[in-house]
GUMARKE-835794 format. One record per residue (C-alpha): residue number from 0; x, y, z. Coordinates in nm, 3 decimals, padded with zeros to 5 digits. Example, Ala and Ser with C-alpha at 12.3 -4.5 7.8 and 13.67 -1.06 7.14 Angstrom:
<atoms>
<atom 0,<01.230,-00.450,00.780>>
<atom 1,<01.367,-00.106,00.714>>
</atoms>
This chain:
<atoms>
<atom 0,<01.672,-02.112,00.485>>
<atom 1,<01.800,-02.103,00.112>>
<atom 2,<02.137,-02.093,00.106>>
<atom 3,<02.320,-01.885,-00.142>>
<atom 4,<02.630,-01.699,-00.234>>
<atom 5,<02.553,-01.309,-00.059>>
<atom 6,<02.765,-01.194,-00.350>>
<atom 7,<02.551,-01.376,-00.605>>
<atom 8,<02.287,-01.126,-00.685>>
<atom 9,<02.042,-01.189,-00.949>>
<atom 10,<02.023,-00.996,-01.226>>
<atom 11,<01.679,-00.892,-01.263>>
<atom 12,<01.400,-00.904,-00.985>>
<atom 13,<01.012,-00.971,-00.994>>
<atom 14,<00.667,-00.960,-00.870>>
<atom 15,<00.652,-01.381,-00.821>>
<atom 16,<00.307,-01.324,-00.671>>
<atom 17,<00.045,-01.138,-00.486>>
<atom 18,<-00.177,-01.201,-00.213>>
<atom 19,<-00.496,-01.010,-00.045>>
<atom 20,<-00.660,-01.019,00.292>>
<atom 21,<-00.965,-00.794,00.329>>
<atom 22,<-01.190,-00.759,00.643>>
<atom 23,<-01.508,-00.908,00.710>>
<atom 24,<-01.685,-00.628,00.836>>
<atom 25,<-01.841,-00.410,00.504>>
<atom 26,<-01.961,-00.049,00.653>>
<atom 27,<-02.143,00.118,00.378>>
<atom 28,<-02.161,00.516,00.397>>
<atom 29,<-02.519,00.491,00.553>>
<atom 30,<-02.406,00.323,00.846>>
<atom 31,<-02.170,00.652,00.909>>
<atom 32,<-02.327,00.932,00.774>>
<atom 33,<-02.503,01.038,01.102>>
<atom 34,<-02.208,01.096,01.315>>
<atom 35,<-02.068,01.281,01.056>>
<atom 36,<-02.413,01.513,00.951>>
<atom 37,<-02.336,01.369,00.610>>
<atom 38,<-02.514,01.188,00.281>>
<atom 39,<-02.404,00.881,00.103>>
<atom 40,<-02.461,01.101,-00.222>>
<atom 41,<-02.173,01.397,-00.039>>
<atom 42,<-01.930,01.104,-00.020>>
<atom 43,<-01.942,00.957,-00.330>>
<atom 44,<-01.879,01.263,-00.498>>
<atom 45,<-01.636,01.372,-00.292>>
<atom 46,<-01.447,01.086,-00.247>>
<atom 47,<-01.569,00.820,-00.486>>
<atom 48,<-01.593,00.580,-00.166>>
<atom 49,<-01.912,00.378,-00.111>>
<atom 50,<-01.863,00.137,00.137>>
<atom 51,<-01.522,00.065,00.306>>
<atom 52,<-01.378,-00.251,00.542>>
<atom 53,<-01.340,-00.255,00.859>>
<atom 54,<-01.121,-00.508,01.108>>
<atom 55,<-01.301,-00.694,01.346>>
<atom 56,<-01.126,-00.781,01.686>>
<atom 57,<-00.995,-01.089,01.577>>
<atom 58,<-00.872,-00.945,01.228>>
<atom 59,<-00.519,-00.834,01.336>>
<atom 60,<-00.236,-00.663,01.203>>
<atom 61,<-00.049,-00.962,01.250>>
<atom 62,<-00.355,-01.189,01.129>>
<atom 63,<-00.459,-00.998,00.830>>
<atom 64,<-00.089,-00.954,00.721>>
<atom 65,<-00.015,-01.357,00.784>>
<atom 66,<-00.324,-01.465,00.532>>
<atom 67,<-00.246,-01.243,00.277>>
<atom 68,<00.151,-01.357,00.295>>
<atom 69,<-00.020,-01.722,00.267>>
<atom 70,<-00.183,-01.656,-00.046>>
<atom 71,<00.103,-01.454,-00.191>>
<atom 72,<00.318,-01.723,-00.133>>
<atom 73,<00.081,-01.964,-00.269>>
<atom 74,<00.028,-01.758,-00.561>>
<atom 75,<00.452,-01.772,-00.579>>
<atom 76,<00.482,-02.087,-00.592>>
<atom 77,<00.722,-02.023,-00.294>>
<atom 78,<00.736,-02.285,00.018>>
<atom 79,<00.787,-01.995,00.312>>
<atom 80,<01.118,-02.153,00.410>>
<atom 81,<01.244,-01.982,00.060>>
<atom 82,<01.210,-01.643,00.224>>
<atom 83,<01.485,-01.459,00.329>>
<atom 84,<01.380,-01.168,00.444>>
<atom 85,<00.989,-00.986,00.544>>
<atom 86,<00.896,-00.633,00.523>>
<atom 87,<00.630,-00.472,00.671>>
<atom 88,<00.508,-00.141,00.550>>
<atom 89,<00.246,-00.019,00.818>>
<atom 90,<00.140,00.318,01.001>>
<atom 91,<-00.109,00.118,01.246>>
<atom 92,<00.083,-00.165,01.425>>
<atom 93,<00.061,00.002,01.834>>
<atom 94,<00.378,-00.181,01.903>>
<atom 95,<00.626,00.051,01.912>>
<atom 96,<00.850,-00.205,01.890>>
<atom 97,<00.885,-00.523,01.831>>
<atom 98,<00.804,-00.465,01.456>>
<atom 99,<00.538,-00.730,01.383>>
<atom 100,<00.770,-00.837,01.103>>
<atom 101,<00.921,-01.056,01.345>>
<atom 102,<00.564,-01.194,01.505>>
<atom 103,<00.449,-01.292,01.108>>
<atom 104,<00.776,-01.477,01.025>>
<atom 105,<00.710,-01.669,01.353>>
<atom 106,<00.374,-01.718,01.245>>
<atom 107,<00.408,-01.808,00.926>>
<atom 108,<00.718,-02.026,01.019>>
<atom 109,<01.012,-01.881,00.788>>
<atom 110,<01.338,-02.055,00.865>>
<atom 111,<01.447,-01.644,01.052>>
<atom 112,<01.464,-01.429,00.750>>
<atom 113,<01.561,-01.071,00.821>>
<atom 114,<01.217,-00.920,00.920>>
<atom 115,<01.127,-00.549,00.982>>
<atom 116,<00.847,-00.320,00.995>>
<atom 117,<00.853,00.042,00.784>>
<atom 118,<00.648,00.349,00.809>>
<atom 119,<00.590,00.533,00.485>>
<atom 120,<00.215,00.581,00.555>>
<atom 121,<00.035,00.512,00.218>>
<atom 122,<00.412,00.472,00.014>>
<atom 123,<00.539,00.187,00.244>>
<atom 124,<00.483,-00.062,00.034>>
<atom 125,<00.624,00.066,-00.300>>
<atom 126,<00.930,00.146,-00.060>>
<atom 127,<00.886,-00.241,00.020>>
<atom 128,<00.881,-00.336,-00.330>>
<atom 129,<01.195,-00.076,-00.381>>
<atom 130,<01.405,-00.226,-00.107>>
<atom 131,<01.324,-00.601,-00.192>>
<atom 132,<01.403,-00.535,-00.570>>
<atom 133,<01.782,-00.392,-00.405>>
<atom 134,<01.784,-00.706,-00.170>>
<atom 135,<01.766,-00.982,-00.442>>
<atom 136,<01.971,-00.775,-00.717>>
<atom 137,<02.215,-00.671,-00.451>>
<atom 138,<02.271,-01.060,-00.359>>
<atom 139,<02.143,-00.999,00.054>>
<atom 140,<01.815,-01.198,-00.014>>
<atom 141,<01.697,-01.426,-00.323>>
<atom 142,<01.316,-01.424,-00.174>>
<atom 143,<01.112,-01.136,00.035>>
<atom 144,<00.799,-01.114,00.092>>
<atom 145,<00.647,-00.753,00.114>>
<atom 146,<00.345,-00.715,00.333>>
<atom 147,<00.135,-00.336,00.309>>
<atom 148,<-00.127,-00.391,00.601>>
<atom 149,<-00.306,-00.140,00.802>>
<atom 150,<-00.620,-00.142,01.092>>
<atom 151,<-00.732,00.228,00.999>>
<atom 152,<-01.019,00.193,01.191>>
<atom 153,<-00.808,00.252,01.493>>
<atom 154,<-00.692,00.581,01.409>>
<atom 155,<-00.983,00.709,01.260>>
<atom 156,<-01.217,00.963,01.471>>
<atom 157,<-01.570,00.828,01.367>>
<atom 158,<-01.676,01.221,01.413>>
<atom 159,<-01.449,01.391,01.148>>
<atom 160,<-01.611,01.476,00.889>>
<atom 161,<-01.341,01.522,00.689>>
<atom 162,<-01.165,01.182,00.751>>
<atom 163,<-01.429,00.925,00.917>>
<atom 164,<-01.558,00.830,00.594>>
<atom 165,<-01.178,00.787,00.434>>
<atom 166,<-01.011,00.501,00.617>>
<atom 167,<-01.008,00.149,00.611>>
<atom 168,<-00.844,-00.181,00.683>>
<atom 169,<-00.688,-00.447,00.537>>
<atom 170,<-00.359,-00.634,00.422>>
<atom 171,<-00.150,-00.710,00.052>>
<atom 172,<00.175,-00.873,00.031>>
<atom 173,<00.391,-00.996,-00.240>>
<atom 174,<00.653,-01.250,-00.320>>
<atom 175,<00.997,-01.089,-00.472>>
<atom 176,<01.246,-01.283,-00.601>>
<atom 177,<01.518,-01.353,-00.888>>
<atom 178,<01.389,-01.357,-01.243>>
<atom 179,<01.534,-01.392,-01.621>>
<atom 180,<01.408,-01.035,-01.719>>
<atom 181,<01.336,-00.676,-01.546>>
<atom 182,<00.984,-00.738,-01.350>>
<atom 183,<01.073,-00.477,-01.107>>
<atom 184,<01.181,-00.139,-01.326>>
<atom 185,<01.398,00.161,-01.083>>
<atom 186,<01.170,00.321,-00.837>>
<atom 187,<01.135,00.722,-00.806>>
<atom 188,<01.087,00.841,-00.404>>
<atom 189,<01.106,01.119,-00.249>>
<atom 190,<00.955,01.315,00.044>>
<atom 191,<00.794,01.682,00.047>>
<atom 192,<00.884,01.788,00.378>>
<atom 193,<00.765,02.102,00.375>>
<atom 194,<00.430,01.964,00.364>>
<atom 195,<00.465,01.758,00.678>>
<atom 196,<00.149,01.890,00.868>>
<atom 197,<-00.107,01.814,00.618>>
<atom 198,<-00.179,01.406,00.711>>
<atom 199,<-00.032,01.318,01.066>>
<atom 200,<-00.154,01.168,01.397>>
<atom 201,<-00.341,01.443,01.590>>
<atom 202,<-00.147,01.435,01.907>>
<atom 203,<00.162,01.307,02.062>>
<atom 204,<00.183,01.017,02.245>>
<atom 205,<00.351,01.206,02.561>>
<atom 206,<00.051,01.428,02.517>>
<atom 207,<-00.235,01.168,02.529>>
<atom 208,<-00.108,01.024,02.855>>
<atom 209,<-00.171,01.333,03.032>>
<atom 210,<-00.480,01.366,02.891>>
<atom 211,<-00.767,01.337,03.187>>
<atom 212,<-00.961,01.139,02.975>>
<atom 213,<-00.670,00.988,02.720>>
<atom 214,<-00.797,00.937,02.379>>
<atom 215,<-00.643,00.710,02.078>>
<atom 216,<-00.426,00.987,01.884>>
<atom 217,<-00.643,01.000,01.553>>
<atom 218,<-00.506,01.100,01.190>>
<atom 219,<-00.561,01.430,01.074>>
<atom 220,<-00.594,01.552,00.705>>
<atom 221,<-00.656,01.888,00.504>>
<atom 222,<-00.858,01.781,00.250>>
<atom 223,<-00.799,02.021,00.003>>
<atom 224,<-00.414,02.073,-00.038>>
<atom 225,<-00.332,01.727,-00.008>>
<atom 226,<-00.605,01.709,-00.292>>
<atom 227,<-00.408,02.009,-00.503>>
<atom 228,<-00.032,01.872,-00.423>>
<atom 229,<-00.134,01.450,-00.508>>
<atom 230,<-00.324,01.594,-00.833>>
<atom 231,<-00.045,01.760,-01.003>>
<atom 232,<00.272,01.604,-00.826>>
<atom 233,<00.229,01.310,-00.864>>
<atom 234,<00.163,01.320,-01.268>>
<atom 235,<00.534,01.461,-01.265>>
<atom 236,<00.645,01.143,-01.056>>
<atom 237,<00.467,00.948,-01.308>>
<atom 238,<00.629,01.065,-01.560>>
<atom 239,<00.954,01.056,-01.428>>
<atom 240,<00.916,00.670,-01.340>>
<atom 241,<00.824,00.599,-01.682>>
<atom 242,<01.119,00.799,-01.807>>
<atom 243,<01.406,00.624,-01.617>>
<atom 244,<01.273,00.309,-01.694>>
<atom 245,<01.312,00.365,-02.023>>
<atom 246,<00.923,00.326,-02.167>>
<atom 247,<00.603,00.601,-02.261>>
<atom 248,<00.273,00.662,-02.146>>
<atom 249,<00.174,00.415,-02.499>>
<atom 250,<00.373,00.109,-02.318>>
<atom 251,<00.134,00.077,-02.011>>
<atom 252,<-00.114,-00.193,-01.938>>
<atom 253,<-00.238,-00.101,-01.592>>
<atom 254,<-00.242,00.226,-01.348>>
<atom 255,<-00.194,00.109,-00.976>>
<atom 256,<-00.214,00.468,-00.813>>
<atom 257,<-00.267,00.488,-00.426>>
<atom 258,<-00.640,00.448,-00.381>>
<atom 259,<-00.673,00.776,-00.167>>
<atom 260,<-00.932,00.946,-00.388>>
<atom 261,<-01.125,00.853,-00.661>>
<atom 262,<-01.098,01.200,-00.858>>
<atom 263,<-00.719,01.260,-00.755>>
<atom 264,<-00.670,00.937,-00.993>>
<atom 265,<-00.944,01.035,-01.218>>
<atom 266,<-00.666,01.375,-01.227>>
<atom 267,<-00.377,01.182,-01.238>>
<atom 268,<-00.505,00.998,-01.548>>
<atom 269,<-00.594,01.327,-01.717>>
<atom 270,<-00.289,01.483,-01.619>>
<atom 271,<-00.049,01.186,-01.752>>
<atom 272,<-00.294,01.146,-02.082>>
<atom 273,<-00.300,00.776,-02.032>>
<atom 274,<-00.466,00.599,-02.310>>
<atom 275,<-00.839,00.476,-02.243>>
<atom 276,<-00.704,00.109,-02.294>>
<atom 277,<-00.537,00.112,-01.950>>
<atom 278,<-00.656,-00.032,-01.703>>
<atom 279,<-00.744,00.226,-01.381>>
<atom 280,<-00.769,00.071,-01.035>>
<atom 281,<-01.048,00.162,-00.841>>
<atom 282,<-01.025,-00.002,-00.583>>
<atom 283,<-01.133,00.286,-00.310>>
<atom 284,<-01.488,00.271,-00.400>>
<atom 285,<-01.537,-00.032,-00.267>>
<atom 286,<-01.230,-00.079,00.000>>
<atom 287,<-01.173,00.313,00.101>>
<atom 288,<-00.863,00.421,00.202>>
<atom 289,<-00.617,00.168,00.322>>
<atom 290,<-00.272,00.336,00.307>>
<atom 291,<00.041,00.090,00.291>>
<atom 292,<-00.242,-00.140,00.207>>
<atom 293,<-00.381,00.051,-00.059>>
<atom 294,<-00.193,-00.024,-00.398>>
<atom 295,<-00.170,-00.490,-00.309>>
<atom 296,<-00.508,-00.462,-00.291>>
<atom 297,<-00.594,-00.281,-00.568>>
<atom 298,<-00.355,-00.489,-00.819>>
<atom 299,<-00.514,-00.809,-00.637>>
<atom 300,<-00.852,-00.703,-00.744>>
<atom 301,<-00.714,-00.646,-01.100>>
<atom 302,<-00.592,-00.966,-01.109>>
<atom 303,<-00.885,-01.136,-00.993>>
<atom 304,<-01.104,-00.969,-01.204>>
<atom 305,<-00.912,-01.000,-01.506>>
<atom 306,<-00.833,-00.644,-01.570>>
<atom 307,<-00.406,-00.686,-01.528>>
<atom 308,<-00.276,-01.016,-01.675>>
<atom 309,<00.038,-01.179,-01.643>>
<atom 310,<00.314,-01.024,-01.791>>
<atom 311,<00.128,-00.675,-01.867>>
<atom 312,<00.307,-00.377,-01.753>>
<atom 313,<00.233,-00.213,-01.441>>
<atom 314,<00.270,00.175,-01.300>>
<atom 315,<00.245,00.197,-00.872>>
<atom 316,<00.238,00.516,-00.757>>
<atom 317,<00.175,00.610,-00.410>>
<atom 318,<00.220,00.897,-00.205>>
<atom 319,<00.068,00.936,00.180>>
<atom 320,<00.180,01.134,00.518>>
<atom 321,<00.501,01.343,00.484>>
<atom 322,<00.416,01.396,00.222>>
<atom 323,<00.620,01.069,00.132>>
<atom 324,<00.611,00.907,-00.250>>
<atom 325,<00.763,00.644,-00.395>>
<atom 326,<00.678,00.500,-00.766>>
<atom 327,<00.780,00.176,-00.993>>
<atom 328,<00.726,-00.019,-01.338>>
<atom 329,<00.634,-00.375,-01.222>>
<atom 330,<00.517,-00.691,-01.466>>
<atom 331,<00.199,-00.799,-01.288>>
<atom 332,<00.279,-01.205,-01.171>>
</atoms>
């Protein structure tokens, strides 16, 4: 492990690098309509979402989560021995505990960083990114690697019409670490209590074991005031990120939202008056909903594809189950 002073934070932190992991399995919206007594041409509208990935058997959690950290790392420049510390932002590992944090440091073979799971549904990991910006500023770790992963597919009731077409799988992590000039710009979170009932897990756990017939506790969603709430909130947490780090609407390269909904960032967009010259993520339309996954995969994509550049100036946004948010300015690695 890198040895350091613990009081010797650095002064600024960074995206070093990004890596993506997404399923094998493509499931376009014919291959579910049936169940659902839907049309490819009713999801598309109302969702933007034309095909989605799902997790085969062998396609983990821990799996998906340890080949994205692999490319991440690569993409860092960072030998995993250089990591300090691992968190895991997930809704869908079925371990109640151990957190797989500690299983993908094993795997990966990290010299025993600090490792730990956290469950901010679709805002776990811009809370990762939030507490690993603290961590190497506050001196506790110079490297962590974030990892957003999720298996959807296992929590989603193939007959809902409201949700079966929504979810998906698949894994993002990033490399943060010590760096010359803010990369990593002071995150806005918060949680909406009151609004607790709109996403969640169906049943209880207690409940489903004594269940005749036990079935996998699926997630839940009203559709339309999640739709209401994310449309106009979130413009206001925008703009609130953007104001305490100091820049406008004019300064940004590249909009990371959550990838929950194509028109809720089509209305985020509006709403915030972006300029057409940013970049938009759109990741959902061909990935669906992947929660803590959601916003690593989206900025991979944008990388890959040339759409975000080094150095240009990201906004993440992402709000999910709670209804939890969390927000940042990040320089794209």
């Amino acid at each position: 492990m890198t040895q350091f002073n613990p009081s010797d934070g650095a002064q600024h932190a960074a995206l070093l690098g990004i890596g993506a992991y997404r399923p094998s399995r493509v499931i376009p919206n014919a291959d579910i309509i049936e169940a659902i007594d839907s049309s490819d041409e009713w999801i598309q509208q109302r969702s933007g979402i034309k095909q989605r990935r799902w997790a085969t058997p062998e396609e983990t959690v821990q799996m998906m989560s340890v080949e994205s950290s692999r490319r991440a790392l690569a993409s860092a420049g960072i030998d995993v021995a250089q990591i300090d510390a691992i968190v895991v932002a997930t809704v869908s590992h079925m371990f109640q505990t151990p957190a797989v944090a500690t299983a993908i440091a094993h795997e990966l073979g990290a010299d025993r960083p600090a490792a730990f799971d956290i469950s901010a549904a679709c805002a776990g990991f811009c809370h990762g990114v939030a507490l690993a910006s603290d961590m190497v500023r506050g001196g506790s770790a110079k490297h962590v690697l974030v990892i957003g992963v999720e298996r959807l597919s296992d929590l989603t009731d193939v007959g809902d019409r409201g949700t079966a077409f929504i979810f998906a799988d698949g894994a993002g992590a990033a490399v943060v670490g010590p760096a010359g000039e803010p990369g990593i710009g002071p995150v806005v979170w918060g949680s909406d209590g009151e609004q607790f009932d709109l996403i969640r897990q169906r049943e209880d756990w207690r409940d489903v074991i004594k269940m005749d017939s036990p079935v996998m506790p699926h997630l839940t969603m009203q559709g339309n005031p999640v739709f209401r709430w994310a449309s106009f909130e979130m413009a206001k947490i925008a703009q609130q990120t953007l104001d305490r780090t100091g820049i406008t609407v004019d300064d940004i390269d590249v909009f990371v939202p959550h990838q929950a909904n194509m028109r809720i960032i089509d209305a985020m967009a509006r709403s915030m008056k972006l300029p057409e010259r940013v970049k938009i993520a759109r990741d959902i339309a061909e990935q669906g909903n992947t929660s803590a996954a959601s916003i690593p995969l989206a900025l991979d994509r944008m990388i890959q594809e040339g759409e975000a550049k080094s150095g240009d100036t990201a906004l993440l946004i992402a709000f999910g189950a709670g209804l939890a948010y969390a927000a940042q300015v990040v320089k794209v690695p």
